[in-house]
C-alpha positions as CSV (number, residue, x, y, z in Angstrom):
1,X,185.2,29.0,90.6
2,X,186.2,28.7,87.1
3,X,187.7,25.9,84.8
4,X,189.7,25.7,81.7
5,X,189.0,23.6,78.3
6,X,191.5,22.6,75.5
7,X,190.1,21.4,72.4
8,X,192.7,18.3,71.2
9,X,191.8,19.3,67.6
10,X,192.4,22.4,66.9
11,X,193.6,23.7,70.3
12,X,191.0,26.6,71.2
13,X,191.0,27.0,74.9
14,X,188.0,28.5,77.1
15,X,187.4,29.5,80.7
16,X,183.6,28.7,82.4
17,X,182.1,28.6,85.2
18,X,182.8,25.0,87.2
19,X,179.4,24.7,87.4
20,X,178.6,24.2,83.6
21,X,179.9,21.3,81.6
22,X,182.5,20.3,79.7
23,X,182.3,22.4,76.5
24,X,182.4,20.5,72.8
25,X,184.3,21.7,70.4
26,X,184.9,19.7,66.9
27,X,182.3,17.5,67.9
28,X,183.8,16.3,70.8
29,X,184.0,17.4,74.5
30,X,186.9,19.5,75.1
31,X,189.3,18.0,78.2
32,X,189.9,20.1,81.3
33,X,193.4,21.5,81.7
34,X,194.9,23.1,84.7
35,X,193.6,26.7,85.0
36,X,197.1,28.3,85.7
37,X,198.0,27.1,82.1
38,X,195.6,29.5,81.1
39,X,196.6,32.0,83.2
40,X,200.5,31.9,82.0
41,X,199.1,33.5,78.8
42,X,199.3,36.9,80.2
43,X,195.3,37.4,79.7
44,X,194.2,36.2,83.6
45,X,192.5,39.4,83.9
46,X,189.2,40.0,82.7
47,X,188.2,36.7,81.3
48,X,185.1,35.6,81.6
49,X,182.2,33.3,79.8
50,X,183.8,31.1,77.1
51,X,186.4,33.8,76.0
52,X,189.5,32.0,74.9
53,X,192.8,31.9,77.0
54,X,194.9,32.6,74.0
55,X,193.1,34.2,70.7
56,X,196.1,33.4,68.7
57,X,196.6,36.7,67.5
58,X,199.6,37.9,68.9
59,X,197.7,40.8,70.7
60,X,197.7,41.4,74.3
61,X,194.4,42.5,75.4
């Protein structure tokens, strides 16, 4: 099962396994969000690790 991180400074979201902890970003520990918010970017397929939900680029992968 995975889960997904927002960092509340910059706003870099990630996707782990549920097993891990909370990631840190900025120095702080980044705060779970619902997964499917994540998922509404369009990129659902084919993440994996600590790849962001949203890379900010414009791109679709």
């Amino acid at each position: 099962m995975k889960k997904a991180y927002r960092c509340k400074d910059c706003g870099n979201e990630v996707v782990q396994d549920s097993t891990k902890k909370a990631p840190d970003c900025c120095g702080e520990t980044m705060k779970e969000i619902p997964l499917e918010a994540c998922r509404g970017s369009g990129q659902e397929s084919g993440l994996t690790g600590e790849e962001p939900c949203e890379d900010f680029t414009g791109k679709q992968s």
